[in-house]
N, C-alpha and C positions, 0 to 999 in steps of 0.2 A: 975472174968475176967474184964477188964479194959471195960471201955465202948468206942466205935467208936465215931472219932471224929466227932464235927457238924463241916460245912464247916466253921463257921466267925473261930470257934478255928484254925482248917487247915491253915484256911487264916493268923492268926495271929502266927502260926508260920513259916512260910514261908515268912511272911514278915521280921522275926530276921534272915532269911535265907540271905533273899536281901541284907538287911543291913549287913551283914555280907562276900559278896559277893563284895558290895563298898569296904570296908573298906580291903580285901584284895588284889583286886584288884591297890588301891593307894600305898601297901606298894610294890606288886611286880614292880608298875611302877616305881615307886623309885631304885632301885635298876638298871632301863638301865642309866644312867645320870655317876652312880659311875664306871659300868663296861665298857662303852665305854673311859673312860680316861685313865681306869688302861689297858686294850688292845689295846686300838690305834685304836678301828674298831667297829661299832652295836655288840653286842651280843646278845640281847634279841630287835626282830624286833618288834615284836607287841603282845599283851596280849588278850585275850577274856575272855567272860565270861557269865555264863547266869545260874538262877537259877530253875529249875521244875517247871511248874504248876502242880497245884491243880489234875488236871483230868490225866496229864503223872504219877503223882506221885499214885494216886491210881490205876491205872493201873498197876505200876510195882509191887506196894505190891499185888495185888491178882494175879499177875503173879507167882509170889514168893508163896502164899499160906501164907502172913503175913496178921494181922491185922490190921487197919487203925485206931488207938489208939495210947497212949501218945509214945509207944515201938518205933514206926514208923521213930523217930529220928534215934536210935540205930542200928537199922535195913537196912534203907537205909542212906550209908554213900557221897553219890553222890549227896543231895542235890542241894548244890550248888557247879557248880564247873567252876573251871579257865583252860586256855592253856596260857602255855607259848611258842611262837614260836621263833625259835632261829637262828642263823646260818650256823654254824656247827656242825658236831656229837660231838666232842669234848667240846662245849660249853653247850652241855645238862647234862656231869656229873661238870662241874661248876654250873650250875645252881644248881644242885641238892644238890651239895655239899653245898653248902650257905642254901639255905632251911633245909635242915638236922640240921644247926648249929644255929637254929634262937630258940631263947627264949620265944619268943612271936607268936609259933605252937610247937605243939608238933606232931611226925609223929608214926602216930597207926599203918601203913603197905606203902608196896611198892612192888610195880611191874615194871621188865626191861623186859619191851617187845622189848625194843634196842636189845640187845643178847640173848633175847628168841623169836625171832617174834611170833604172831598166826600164825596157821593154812590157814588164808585168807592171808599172808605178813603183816598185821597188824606190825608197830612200832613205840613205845612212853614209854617213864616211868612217872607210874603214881603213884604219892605220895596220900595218905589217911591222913592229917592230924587233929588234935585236936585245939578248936581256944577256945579261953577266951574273950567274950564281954559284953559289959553292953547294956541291951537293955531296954525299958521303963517300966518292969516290973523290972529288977533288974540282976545281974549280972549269966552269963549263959554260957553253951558251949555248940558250935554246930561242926557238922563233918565238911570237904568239900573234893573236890577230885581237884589235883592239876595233871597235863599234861604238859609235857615238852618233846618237838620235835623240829625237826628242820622243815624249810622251805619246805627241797622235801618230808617230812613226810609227812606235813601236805596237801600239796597238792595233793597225794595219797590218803589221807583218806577221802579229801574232792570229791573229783569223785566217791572214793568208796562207803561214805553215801552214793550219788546220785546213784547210782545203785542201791543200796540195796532198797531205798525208792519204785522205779521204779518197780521191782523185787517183793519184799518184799523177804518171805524168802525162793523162788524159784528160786535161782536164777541160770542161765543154768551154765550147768559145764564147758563149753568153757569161758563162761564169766569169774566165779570166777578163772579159771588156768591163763587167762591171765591177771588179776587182782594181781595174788600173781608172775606170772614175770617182769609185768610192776616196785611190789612193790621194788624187785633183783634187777632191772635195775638202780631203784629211789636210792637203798641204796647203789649201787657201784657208783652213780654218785656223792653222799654223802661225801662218802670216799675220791674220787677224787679232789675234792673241797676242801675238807679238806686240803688235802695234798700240792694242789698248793697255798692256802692260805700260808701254812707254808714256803713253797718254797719263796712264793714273799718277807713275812717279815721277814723270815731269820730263822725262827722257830725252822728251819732243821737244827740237829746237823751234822755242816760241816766238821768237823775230821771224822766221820764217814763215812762221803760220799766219804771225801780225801780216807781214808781205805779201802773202796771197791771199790775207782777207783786203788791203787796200787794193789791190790789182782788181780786185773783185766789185768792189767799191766801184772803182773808176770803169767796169763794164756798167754797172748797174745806173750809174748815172747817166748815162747816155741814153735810156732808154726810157728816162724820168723827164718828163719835161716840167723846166723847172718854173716857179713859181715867188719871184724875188731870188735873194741870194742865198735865202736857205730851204733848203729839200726837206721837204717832213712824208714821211712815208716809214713804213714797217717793209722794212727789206725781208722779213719771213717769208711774204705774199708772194715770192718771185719763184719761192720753193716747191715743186711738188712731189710727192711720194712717190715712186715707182720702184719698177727691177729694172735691172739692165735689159732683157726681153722687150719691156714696154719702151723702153727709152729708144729701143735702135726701131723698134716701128713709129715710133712719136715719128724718129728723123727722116723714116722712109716716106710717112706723109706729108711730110715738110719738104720735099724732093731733095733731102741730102741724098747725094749720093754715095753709094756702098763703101766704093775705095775711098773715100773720105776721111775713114777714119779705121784705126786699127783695133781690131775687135779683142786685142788682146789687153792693149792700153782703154780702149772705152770701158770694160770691167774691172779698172781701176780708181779709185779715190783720184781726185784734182790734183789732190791737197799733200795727203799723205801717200800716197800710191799704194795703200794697202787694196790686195785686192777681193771683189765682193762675190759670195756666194753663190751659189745660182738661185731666181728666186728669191734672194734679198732685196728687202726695200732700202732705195738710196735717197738722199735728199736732191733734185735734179732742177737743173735750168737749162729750157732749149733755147739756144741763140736761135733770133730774126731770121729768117733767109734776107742774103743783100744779094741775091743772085748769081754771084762767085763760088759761091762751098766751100770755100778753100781758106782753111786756117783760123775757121771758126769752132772753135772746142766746146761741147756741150759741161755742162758743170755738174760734178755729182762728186758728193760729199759721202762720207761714213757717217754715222751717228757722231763720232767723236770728235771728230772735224768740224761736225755742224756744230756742235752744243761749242766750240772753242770760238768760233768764227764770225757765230750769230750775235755776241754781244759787241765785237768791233766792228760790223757791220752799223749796227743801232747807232752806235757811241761815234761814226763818220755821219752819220745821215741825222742825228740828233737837230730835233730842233728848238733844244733850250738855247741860248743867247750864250752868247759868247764866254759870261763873266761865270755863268753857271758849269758849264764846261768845265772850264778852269778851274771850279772850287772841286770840280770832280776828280778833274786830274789830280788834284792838289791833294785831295783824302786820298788818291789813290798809293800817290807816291809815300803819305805820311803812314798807310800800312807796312809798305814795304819797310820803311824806315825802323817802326817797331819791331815789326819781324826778324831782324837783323838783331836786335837789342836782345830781344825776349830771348832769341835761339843761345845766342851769345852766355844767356844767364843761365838755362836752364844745364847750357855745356859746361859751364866753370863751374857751378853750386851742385850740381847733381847727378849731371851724366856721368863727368869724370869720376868723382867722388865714388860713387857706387859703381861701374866698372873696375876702380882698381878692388874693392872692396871683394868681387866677385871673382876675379883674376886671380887672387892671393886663396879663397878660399877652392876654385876648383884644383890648383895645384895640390895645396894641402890635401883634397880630399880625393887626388885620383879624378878626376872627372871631366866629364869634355865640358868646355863653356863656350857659349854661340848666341853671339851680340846681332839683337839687329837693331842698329838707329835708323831714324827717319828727320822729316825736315816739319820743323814748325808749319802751321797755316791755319787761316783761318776756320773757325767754328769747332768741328771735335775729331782729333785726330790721335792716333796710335804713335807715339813719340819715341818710344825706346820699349825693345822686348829682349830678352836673357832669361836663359835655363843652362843651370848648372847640372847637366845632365839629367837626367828624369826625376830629381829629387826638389828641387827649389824651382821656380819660374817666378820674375820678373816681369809684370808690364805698369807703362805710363801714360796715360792718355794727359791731354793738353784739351782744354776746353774756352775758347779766347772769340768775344764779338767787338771789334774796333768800335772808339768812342769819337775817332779821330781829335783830338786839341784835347779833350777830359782825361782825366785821369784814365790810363787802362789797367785793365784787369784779367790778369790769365790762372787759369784752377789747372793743380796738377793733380790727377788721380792716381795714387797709386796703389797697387793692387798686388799682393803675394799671393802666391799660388791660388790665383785668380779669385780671392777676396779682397776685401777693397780694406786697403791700413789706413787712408781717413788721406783729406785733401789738403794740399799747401796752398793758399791763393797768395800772389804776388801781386802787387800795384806798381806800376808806375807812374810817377809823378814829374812832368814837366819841369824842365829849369825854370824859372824865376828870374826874368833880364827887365829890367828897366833903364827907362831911356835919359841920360842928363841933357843938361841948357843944350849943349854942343850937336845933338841928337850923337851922341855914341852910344852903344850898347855898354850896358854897367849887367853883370852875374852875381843875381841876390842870393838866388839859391842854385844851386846846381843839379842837376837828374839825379834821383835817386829810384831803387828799389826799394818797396815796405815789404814786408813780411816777417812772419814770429821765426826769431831762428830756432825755438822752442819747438817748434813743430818739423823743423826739417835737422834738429838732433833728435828727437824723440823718431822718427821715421830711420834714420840712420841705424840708433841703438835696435827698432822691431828689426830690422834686415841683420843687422849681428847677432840677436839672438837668433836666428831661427839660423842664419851660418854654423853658431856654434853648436845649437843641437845637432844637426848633420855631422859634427865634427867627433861629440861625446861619444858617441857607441864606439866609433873606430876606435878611438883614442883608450876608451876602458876595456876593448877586446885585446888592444895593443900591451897594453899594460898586464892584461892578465895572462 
């Protein structure tokens, strides 16, 4: 039988622990710099980490009924371990997903306590990985345990520890039941979050939302009696305000019956299936009784849902004429069309330009550099942000109201370290096509961009001077 460790051994393995703790630590940090570019947003907010002592660690092997000898690696595989905290739910199977793929760990087990919570609302997945390092005796593997949650996880778990500490493992049963609702509350607000995230950067597959605002359309007609061939009414009117609470007794008074419907999916959006609060108000529509119950779905919307759905709802039940419509469609489409143009300009003449610009200089200067773009659109939007580490920031707002057929006009603000270095406006100008005898199209003039290139080198030259002051001190300490 092996013999039990003396403590300098203990100590000297837990110290390839530590070291091995750093060293994963820098590579997980590495990885927020590459995923906040490629999403536009933090992904990974912040890391912990921390490895056993000496006395937790033998405590938990004779808790176990293990031996505190060389096994003791094998056995407990939590040594040392990390939390990755993160944004959204959605961001935890990316996280995980990269971890899984990495060559330098290998993953021994896994647990989704995400879609399996504990028993207490406990949720996290935690990876078990395999790590290869060289430590001062020669080259070695040790376990660690890797956590990846989001933000209202983790702050669940962290009230929770403190109960438990407080408690220990008495803890009253009122306590732990409202512990594991608070955790339902934390994870639907989760979801929510999620979901409006998606909503703001577009995330959300919009034909599908178009699709089940016409689905919606075509209930709502049927309960319009109509009036000629065109319906004019304010489909808002059909909406009312409730919680899911008042909704499931709307339908008990209505004689829906209970098993009708699933109480899990009724506190769910129509639309987006994000699910609702308790106590939140939803946008709601009770279907008619036709005497059946059966296969009649009440309609309840999120806010986000609503505000996306209520203008295609208008824009089917419109009652301007036909030809009106069309010119609407028609400015619709010719945004889009600019939108495409503008984005196109502002990437060739400026984004690119001043990324490489900033690329070259954080090399030069040592420093991490962390791109976010964004997408054109209408009115006043955040177009491009970068900070070369804490010393320079970078932002662009885009400020653009469609003229549709007139000339347009979009204002680029930019802003160094969050004072404003003065505005570039751009115009576009229409091609110029007139028509000969034959009616073919003849191209008098072609599309062009205006703007002073005067001001977008002069903007250029402010962002290189203020590179190379950053650059000067180095450069003259270097030197001396």
């Amino acid at each position: 039988m092996p013999m039990e460790l003396t403590c300098q051994q203990l100590e000297s393995i837990l110290a390839s622990y530590r070291q091995m703790e750093l060293e994963l630590r820098v590579k997980l940090d590495a990885l927020r710099g590459p995923l906040e570019i490629k999403y536009g947003r933090p992904v990974i907010l912040f890391i912990e980490s921390r490895t056993k002592k000496a006395k937790s660690l033998i405590e938990k092997a004779r808790r176990y009924g293990w031996p505190v000898n060389e096994g003791i690696t094998k056995n407990i595989k939590d040594i040392a371990g990390l939390r990755v905290i993160v944004q959204h739910l959605d961001d935890i199977a990316r996280v995980v997903d990269i971890l899984k793929k990495r060559s330098d760990m290998r993953l021994v087990n896994e647990k989704d306590f995400v879609r399996n919570p504990k028993a207490s609302g406990y949720r996290s997945y935690h990876l078990i990985i395999e790590y290869d390092m060289y430590a001062p005796e020669g080259p070695i593997t040790r376990f660690a345990e890797i956590q990846v949650r989001t933000v209202g996880q983790h702050f669940w778990a962290v009230l929770q520890h403190s109960m438990m500490y407080k408690y220990g493992l008495e803890v009253p049963t009122h306590i732990s039941e409202n512990l594991r609702l608070i955790a339902e509350e934390t994870n639907k607000a989760d979801e929510k979050m999620m979901v409006m995230r998606q909503a703001v950067s577009r995330d959300l597959e919009v034909d599908e939302i178009r699709l089940y605002a016409k689905q919606l359309a075509h209930l709502l007609r049927r309960t319009e009696p109509r009036s000629g061939a065109v319906l004019s009414f304010d489909p808002s009117k059909y909406f009312s305000n409730m919680t899911i609470l008042e909704l499931s007794f709307q339908l008990g008074r209505k004689g829906f019956p209970a098993e009708s419907f699933d109480p899990q999916e009724l506190a769910r959006c129509s639309c987006c299936k994000a699910p609702f609060l308790l106590h939140e108000e939803v946008r709601a529509i009770i279907p008619q009784s036709d005497g059946s119950k059966q296969g009649v779905e009440p309609v309840r919307l999120c806010k986000v849902c609503y505000s996306m759905i209520l203008p295609v709802l208008r824009w089917e039940f419109s009652a301007a004429p036909l030809k009106e419509k069309n010119k609407l469609r028609s400015e619709w489409e010719e945004a889009s069309h600019m939108h495409r143009k503008f984005q196109q300009f502002f990437m060739d003449r400026i984004q690119s330009p001043l990324a490489n610009r900033l690329q070259k200089a954080s090399v030069l200067l040592g420093e991490h550099l962390t791109i976010c773009p964004s997408m054109l659109n209408i009115g006043t939007v955040t177009l491009f942000k970068a900070a070369v580490g804490d010393r320079l920031s970078v932002q662009i707002d885009s400020e653009w109201d469609p003229q549709n057929g007139e000339d347009e006009v979009i204002t680029f603000f930019v802003k160094l370290n969050y004072r404003v270095a003065g505005p570039i406006s751009v115009t576009y100008r229409y091609p110029e096509i007139e028509w000969d005898e034959f009616h073919e199209p003849e191209l008098v003039e072609p599309e062009s961009f205006i703007f002073k290139e005067d001001d977008l080198d002069q903007l250029f030259s402010l962002i290189d001077g203020q590179l190379q002051e950053l650059r000067s001190p180095r450069l003259v300490g270097a030197s001396g």
